[in-house]
VMD Tcl script that draws the C-alpha trace (Angstrom):
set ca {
  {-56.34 15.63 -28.89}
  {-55.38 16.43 -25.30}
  {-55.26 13.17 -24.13}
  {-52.83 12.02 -27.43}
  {-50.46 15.20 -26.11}
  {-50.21 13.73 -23.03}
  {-49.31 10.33 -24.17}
  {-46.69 11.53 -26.08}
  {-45.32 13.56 -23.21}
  {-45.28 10.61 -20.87}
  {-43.87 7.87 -23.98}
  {-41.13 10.82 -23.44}
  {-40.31 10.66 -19.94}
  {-40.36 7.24 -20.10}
  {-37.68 6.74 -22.78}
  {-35.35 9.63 -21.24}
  {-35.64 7.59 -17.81}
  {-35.27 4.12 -19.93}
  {-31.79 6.42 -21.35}
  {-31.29 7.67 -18.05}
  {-30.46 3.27 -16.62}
  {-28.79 2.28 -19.59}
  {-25.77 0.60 -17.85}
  {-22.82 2.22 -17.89}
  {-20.23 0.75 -20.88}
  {-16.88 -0.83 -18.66}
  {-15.47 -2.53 -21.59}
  {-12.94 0.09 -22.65}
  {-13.92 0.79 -25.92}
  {-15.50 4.01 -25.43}
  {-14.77 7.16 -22.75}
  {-16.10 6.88 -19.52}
  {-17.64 9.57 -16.97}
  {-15.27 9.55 -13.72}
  {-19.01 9.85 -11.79}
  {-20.23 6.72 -13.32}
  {-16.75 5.31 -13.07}
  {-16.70 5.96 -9.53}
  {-20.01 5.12 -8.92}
  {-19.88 1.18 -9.28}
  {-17.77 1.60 -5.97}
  {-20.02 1.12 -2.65}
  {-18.81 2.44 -0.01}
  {-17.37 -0.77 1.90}
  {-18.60 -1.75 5.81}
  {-15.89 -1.58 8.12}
  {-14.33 -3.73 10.02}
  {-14.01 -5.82 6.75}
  {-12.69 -9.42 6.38}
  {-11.39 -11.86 3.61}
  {-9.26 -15.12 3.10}
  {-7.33 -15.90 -0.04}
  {-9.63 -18.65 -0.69}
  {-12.59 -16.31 -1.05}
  {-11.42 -13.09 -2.87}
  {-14.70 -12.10 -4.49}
  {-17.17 -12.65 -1.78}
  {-18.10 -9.06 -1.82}
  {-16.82 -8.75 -5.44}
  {-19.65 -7.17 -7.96}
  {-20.05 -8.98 -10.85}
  {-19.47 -6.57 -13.07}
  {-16.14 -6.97 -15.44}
  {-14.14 -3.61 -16.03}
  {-11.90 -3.82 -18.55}
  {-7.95 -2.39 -17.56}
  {-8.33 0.27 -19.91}
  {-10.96 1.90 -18.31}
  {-8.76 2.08 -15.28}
  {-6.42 3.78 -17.47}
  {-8.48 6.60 -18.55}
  {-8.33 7.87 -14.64}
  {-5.19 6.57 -13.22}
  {-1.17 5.66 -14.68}
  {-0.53 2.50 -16.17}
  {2.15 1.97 -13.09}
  {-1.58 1.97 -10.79}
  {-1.87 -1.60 -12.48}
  {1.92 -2.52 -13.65}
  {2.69 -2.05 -9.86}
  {0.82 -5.04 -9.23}
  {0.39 -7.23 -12.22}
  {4.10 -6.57 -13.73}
  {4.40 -7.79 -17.37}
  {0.97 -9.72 -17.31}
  {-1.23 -7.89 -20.19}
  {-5.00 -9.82 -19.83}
  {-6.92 -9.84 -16.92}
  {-10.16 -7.59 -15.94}
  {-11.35 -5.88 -12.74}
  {-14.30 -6.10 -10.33}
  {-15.21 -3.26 -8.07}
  {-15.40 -4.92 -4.21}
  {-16.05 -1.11 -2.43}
  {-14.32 2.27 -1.50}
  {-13.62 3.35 1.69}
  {-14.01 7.31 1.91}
  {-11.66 9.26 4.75}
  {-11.17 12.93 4.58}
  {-7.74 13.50 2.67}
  {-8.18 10.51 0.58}
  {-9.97 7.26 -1.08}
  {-9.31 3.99 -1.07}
  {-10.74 1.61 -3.82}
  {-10.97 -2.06 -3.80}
  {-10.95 -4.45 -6.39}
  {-10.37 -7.71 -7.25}
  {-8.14 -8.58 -10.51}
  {-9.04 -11.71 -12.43}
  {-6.43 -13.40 -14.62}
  {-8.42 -16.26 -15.46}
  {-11.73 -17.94 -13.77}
  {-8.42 -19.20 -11.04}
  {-6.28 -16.46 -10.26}
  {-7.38 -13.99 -8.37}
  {-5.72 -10.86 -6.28}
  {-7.17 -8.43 -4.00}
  {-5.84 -4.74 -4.59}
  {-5.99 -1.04 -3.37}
  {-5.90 1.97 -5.22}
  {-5.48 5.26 -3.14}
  {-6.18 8.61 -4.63}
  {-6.89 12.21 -3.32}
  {-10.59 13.84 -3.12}
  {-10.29 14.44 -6.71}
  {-9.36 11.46 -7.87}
  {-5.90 11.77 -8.57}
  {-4.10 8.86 -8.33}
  {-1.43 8.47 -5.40}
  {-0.63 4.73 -4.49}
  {-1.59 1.34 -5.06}
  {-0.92 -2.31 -3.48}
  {-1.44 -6.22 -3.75}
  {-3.38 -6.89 -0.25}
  {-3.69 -10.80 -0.90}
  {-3.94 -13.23 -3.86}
  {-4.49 -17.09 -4.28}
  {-1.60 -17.48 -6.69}
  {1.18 -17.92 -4.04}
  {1.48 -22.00 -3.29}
  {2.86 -21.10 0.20}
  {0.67 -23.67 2.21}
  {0.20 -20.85 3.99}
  {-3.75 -19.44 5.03}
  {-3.76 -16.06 4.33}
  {-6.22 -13.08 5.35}
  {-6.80 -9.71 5.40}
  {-8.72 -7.26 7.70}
  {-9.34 -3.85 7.56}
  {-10.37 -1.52 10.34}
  {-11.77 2.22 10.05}
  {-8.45 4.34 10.20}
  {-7.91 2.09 7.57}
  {-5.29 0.03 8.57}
  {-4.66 -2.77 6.29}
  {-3.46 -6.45 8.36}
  {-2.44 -8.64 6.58}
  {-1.93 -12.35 8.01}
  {-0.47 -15.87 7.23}
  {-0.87 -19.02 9.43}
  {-0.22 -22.86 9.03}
  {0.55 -25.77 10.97}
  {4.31 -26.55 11.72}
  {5.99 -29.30 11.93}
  {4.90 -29.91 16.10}
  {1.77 -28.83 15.18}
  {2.06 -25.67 16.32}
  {0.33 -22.42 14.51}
  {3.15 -20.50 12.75}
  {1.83 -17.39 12.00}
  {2.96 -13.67 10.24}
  {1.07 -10.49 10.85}
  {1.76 -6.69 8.91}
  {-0.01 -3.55 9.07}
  {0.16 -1.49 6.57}
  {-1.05 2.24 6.53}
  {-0.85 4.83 3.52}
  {1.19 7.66 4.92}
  {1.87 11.33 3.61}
  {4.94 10.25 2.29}
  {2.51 8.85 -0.54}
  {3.27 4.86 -0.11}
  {2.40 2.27 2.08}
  {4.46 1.27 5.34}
  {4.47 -0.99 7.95}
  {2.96 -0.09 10.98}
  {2.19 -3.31 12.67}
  {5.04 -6.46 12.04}
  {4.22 -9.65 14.52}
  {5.54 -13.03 13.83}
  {6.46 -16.13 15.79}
  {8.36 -17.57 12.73}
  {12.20 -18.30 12.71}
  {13.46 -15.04 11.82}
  {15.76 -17.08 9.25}
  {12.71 -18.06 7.14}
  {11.33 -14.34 7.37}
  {13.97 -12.46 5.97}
  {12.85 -8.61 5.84}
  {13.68 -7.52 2.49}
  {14.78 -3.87 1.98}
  {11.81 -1.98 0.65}
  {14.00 0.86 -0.70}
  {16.95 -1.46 -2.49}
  {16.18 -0.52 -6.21}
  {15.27 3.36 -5.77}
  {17.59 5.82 -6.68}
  {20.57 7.74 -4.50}
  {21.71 10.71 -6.15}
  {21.03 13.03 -3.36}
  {24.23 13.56 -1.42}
  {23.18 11.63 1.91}
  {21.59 8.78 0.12}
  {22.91 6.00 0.53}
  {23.00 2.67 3.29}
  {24.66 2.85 6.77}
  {25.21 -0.18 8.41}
  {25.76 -1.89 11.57}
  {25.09 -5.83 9.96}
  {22.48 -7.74 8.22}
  {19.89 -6.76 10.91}
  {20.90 -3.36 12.03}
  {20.68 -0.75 9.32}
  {19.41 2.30 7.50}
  {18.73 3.08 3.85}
  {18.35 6.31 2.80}
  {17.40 7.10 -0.96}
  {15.94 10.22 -3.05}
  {13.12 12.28 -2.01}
  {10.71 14.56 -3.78}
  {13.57 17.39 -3.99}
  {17.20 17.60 -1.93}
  {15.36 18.20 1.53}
  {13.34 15.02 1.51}
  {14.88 11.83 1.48}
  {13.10 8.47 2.18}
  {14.36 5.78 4.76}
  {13.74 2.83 6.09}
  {15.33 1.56 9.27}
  {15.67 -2.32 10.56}
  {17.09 -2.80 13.85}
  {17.79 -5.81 16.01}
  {18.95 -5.55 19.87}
  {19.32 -7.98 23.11}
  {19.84 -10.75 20.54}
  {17.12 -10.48 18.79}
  {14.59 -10.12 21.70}
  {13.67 -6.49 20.73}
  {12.98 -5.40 17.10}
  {12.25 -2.29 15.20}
  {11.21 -1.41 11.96}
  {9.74 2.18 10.11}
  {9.04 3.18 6.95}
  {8.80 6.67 5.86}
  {10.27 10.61 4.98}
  {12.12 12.68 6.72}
  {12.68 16.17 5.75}
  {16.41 18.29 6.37}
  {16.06 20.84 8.91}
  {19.70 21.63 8.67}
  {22.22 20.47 6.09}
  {23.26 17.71 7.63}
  {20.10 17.16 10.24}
  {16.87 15.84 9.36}
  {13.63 14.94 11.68}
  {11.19 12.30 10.81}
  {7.40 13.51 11.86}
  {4.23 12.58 10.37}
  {0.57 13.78 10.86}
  {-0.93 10.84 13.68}
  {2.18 9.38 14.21}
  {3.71 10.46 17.76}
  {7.03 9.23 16.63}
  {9.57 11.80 16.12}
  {13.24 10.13 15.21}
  {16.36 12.93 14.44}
  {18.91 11.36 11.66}
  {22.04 13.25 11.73}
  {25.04 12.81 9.06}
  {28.26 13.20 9.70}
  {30.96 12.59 6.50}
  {30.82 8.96 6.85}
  {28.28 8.26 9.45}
  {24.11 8.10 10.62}
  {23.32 8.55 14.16}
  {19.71 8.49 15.00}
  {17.65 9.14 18.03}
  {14.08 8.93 18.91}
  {12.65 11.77 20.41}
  {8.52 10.73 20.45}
  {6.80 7.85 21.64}
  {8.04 5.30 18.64}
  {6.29 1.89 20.66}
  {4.39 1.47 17.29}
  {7.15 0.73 15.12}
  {9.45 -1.34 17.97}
  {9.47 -3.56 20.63}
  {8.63 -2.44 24.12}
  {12.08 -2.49 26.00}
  {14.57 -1.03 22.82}
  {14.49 2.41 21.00}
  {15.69 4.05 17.76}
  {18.91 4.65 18.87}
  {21.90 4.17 17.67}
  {24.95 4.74 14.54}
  {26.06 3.19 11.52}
  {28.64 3.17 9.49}
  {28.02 4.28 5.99}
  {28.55 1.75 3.43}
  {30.72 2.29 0.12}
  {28.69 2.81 -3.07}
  {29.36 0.13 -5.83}
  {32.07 1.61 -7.98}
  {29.89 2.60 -11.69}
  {31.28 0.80 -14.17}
  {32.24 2.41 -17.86}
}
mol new
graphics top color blue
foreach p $ca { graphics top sphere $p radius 0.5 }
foreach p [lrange $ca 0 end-1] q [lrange $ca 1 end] { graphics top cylinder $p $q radius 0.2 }
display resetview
């Protein structure tokens, strides 16, 4: 009789650890545990290295369905990246753990063809705060295109192909996540014709309410937009300057907050660039005050004013 006891307690153990495996259900059709969720993410070696060509090296091969991403994070995590395309599924590629935030990488699949390479940043908690497209094989560029990522993380992201003198053209941008809660350029290198590599306003579409929103000009290279923060004392910007005719560029990304009325100072946490922005009725004058080399050329500094620019009249 002993002996049957004991074979009954060990066919038990056996079936709670046989429960205990039982892989974890990604298709979307039922609830999943954030632990599990979280836990088909390895944390990801760094340095870390891919092409466009091969997206999924690292890729697992397990398929989780977009709604499952849904029950943790806003449908705009996704939208952001895919716009109005509906079908496609997700494989975990890693997460990269700091101390203030997380960093999860995944590849989307469209089809057994298209494929993109994406971030989603959230907080300790999991909260969702950003995502991005880091590279895809959709674009028919002729372009190679890359990405590496190093341990702060910094995310560079590079193009290259063979010009017409067979010489490399090539593109380079860093991007970082900053406390401003989006992604900015950190690192911009090219030896393209400037004509062909247009820098497109990242701010354009967001709103301007906020009594100093707005854009101040100089020209087509030389200006700053200014839109809506969080509340009436932050405002985002994003400043693209071009001096000695064109030999010296700048470009930054990011919040500043009003210390005065009409004065505001741009400082972030690890950034040693400190830039003042100070309105006047009609114009922006701004003036570096840290060590800005990141975000500029060696020999020209954030200095300088611009005209502010009319807002379209609203029509009825």
């Amino acid at each position: 009789m002993k002996w049957r006891n004991q074979l009954i307690i060990l066919c038990c153990i056996c079936l709670l650890g046989s429960c205990s495996d039982a892989p974890i259900d990604l298709s979307g059709k039922t609830n999943v545990d954030q632990k599990d969720f979280l836990s088909v993410f390895k944390p990801l070696s760094l340095p870390y290295s891919v092409s466009d060509t091969n997206l999924d090296k690292n890729a697992d091969t397990l398929s989780i369905a977009k709604e499952v991403f849904q029950q943790f994070y806003p449908d705009t995590a996704l939208s952001n990246i895919m716009g109005k395309t509906k079908i496609y599924t997700l494989s975990p590629v890693g997460i990269i753990e700091k101390e203030k935030e997380n960093y999860l990488l995944f590849v989307i699949k469209e089809n057994k063809k298209k494929k993109r390479l994406a971030v989603i940043v959230t907080d300790n908690k999991n909260k969702f705060l950003g995502s991005k497209e880091l590279l895809n094989n959709v674009e028919e560029s002729g372009y190679h295109r890359s990405l590496n990522i190093n341990k702060e993380p910094t995310f560079l992201i590079s193009r290259e192909k063979m010009g017409n003198n067979n010489e490399l053209l090539f593109s380079r941008a860093g991007w970082v996540y900053n406390d401003a809660g989006f992604f900015m350029v950190v690192i911009n290198d090219s030896n393209e014709d400037p004509a062909k590599t247009a820098v497109i306003n990242p701010l354009d579409t967001l709103p301007r309410l906020n009594k100093l929103s707005g854009d101040y000009i100089k020209d087509k290279n030389n200006y700053v937009s200014v839109r809506d923060g969080k509340d009436e004392n932050h405002y985002l910007f994003f400043i693209l300057f071009e001096k000695s005719n064109g030999a010296c560029k700048g470009e930054l990304k990011g919040e500043f907050k009003l210390a005065k009325p009409m004065e505001g100072l741009y400082s972030k946490n690890g950034d040693p660039c400190l830039i003042d922005f100070i309105f006047t009725s009609n114009q922006l004058r701004i003036k570096e005050q840290g060590s800005c080399g990141n975000h500029r050329g060696i020999k020209c500094y954030f200095d300088d004013r611009y005209t502010r620019k009319k807002d379209p009249k609203k029509k009825n």
